[in-house]
C-alpha positions in Angstrom: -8.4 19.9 4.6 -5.5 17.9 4.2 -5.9 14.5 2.1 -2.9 12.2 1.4 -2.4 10.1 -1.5 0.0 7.0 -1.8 0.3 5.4 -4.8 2.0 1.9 -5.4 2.5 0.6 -8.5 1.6 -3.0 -9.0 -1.8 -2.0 -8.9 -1.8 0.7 -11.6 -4.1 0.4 -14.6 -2.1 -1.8 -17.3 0.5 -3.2 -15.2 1.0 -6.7 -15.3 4.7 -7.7 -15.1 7.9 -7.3 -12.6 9.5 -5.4 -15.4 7.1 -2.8 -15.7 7.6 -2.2 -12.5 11.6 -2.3 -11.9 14.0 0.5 -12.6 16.5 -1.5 -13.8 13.9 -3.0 -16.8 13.5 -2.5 -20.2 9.4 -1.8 -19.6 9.6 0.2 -16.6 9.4 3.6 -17.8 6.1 2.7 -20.0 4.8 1.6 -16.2 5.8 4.9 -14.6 4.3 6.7 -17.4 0.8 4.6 -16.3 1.9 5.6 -12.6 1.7 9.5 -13.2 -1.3 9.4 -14.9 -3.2 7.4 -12.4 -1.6 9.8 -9.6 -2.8 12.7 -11.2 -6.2 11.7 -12.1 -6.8 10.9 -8.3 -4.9 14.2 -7.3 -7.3 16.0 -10.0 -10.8 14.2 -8.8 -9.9 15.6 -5.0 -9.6 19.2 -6.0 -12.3 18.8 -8.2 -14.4 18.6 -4.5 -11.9 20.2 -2.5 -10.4 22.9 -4.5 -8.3 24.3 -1.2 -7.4 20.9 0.1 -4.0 20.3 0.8 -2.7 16.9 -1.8 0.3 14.8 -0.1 1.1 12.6 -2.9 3.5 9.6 -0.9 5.7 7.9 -3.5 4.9 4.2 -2.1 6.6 2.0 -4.2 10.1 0.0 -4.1 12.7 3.4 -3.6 10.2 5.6 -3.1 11.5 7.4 -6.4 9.0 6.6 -9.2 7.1 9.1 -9.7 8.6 12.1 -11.8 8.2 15.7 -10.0 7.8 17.9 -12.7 5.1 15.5 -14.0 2.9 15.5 -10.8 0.0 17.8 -10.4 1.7 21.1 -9.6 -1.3 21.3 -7.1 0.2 18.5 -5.0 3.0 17.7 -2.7 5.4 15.0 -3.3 6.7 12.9 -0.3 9.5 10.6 -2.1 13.2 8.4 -1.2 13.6 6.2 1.9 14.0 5.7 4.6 11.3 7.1 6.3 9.5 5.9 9.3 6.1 5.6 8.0 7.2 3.8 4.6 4.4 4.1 2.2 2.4 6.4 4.3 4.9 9.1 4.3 3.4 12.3 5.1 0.4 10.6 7.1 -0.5 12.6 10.3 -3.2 14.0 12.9 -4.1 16.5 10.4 -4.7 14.1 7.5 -8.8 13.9 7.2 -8.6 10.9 4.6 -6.0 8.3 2.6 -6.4 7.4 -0.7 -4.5 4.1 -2.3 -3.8 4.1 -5.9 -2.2 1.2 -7.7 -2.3 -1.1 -4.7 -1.8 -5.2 -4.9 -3.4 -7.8 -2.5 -1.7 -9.7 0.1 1.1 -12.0 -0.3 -1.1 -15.6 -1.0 -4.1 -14.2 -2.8 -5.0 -15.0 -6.1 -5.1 -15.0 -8.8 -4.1 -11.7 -8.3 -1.3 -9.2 -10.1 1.5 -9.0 -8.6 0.4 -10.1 -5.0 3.0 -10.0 -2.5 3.8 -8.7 1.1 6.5 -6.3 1.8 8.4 -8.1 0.0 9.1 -11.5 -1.6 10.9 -12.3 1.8 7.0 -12.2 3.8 5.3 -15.0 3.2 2.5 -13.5 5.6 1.7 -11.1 8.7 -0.9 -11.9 11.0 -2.0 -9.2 13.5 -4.2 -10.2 16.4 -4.8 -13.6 14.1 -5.5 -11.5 11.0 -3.8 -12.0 7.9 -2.6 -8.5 6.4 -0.9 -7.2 3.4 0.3 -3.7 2.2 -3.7 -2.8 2.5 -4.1 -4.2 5.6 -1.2 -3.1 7.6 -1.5 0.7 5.8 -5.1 0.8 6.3 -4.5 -0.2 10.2 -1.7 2.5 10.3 -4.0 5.7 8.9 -6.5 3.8 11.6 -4.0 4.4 14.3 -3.9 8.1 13.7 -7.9 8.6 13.0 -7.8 8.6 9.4 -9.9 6.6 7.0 -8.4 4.9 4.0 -11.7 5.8 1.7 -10.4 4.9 -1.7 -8.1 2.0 -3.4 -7.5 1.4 -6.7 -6.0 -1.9 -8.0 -7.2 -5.3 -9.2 -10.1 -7.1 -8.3 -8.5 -9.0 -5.7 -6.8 -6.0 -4.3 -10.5 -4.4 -4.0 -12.0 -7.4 -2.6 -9.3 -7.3 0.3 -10.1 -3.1 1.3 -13.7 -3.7 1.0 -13.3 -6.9 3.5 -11.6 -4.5 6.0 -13.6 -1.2 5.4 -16.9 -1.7 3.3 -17.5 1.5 3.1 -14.4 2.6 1.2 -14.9 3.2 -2.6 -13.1 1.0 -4.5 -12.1 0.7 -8.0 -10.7 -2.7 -10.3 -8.8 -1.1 -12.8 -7.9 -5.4 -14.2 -8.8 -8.2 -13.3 -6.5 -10.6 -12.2 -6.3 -13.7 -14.4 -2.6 -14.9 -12.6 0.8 -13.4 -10.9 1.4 -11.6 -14.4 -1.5 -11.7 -15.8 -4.8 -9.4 -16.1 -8.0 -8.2 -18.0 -6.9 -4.7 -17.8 -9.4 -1.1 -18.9 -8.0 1.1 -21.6 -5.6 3.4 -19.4 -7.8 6.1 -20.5 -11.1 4.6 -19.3 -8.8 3.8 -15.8 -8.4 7.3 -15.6 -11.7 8.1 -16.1 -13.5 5.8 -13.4 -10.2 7.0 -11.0 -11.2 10.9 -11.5 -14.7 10.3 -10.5 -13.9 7.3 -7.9 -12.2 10.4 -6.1 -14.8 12.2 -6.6 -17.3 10.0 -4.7 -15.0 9.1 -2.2 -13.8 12.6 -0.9 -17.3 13.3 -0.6 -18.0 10.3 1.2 -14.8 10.9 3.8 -17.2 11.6 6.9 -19.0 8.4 6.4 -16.0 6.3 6.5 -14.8 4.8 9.4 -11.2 4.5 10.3 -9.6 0.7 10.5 -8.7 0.6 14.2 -6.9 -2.4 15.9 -6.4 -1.6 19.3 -3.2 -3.1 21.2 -1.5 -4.5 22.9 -1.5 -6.9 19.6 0.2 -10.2 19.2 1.6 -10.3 15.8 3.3 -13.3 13.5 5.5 -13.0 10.1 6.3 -15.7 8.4 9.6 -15.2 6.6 11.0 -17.0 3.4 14.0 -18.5 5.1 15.4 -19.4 8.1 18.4 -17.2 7.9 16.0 -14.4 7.9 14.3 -15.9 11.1 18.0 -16.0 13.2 18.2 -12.3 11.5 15.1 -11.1 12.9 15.2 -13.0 16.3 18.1 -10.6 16.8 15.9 -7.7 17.7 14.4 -7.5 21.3 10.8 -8.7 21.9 11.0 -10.0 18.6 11.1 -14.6 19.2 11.1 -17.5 16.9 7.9 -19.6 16.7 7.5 -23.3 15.8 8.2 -24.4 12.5 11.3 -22.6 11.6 10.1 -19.5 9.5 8.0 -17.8 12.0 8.9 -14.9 14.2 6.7 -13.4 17.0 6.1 -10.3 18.7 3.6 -8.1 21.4 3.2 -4.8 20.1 1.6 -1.9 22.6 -0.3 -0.9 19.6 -0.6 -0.6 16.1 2.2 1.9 15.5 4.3 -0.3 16.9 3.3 -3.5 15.0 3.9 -1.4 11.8 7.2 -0.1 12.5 8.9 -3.2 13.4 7.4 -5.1 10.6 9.0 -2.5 8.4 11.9 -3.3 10.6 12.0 -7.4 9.5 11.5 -6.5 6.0 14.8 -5.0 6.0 16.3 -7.3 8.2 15.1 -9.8 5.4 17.0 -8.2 2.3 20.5 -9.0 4.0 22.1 -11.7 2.5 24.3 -14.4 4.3 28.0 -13.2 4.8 
């Protein structure tokens, strides 16, 4: 059995500001230390049930280089530093029999809810087949793509509410509750830890009853980009046309693999500044 965790960071128990989780921050390394433990509390609950299973852990936030190697679960595997063409779902593939999100954020728009954004601040919004999607959405549709259920998420209330409105039967667990952008009700880390252990428990358990998120193409797809400059940027990739309004791009994707690479595609298109 092969399970593969991905753990963000805005989501993790007792995050609640951009400098907890940027590198270049004074309160960073207090969030990464609330990052490992949340990983390994999730990586512990699977081989609780599953002591042969086979733990990718997928370093799924900013560089891909937050979480510390010799502190990770010597049980696990550690997928980590970009680029890579499945972005936070490094390591995802036919073999994978379920996905587990830890520290995850809601959609770009939600609130109140911690830390919500897209991608990055340069998405305003993706819309698949009409859909709005976030991180959840888009990585949920992506294990989808390949057959695999995403069958835990960890994160704020909002975060939860958005998994459970895509897969129902997922198990889900609000480690805050989101009272703004930076702010939260947060659970003692250790308490966190606690409800995550068992949360994996009940959710590895569970895998077989858990449906993949499947959105079958061809797909018509929308992203709504911060600026202007980032539309002429993006409308310099084939397939890929501007919309109405001035910040919205368009696309026809085959499938779903597709949709999720090339939105990974504008995101970086979107981080160049003008000359």
């Amino acid at each position: 059995m092969k399970v593969l965790i991905s753990v963000d960071m805005e989501g993790i128990s007792g995050i609640v500001h951009p400098a907890e989780t940027n590198p270049d921050r004074h309160d960073y390394e207090q969030g990464r230390a609330l990052m490992m433990a949340d990983a390994n509390a999730v990586i512990a609950g699977v081989l609780d049930v599953e002591p042969t299973a086979e733990v990718w852990v997928a370093d799924a936030h900013g560089s891909f280089r937050n979480l510390l190697p010799a502190e990770l679960d010597r049980r696990a595997r550690l997928v980590r530093g970009k680029p890579r063409s499945l972005g936070m779902l490094g390591g995802l593939d036919e073999h994978t029999d379920a996905v587990l999100f830890v520290g995850y954020h809601a959609r770009a728009g939600s609130g109140p809810a911690v830390l919500a954004h897209t991608m990055s601040d340069a998405i305003l919004d993706v819309r698949v087949a009409g859909r709005s999607l976030g991180e959840i959405g888009l990585n949920a549709a992506m294990a989808g793509h390949v057959g695999v259920p995403v069958v835990l998420l960890s994160g704020d209330d909002a975060a939860c509410a958005e998994l459970s409105d895509l897969v129902p039967s997922a198990v889900t667990v609000a480690v805050k509750q989101g009272i703004g952008q930076a702010a939260a009700v947060a659970l003692h880390p250790e308490e966190a830890r606690e409800r995550l252990h068992q949360a994996a428990v009940e959710a590895v358990r569970a895998r077989t009853t858990v449906p993949p998120l499947v959105l079958a193409g061809p797909l018509e797809v929308e992203v709504d980009l911060h600026s202007p400059y980032m539309v002429d940027l993006a409308t310099l990739v084939p397939g890929v046309s501007r919309a109405e309004g001035g910040r919205t791009v368009t696309f026809t994707a085959t499938d779903f693999a597709v949709a999720y690479r090339l939105v990974l595609l504008l995101v970086q298109l979107a981080s160049i500044k003008p000359g």
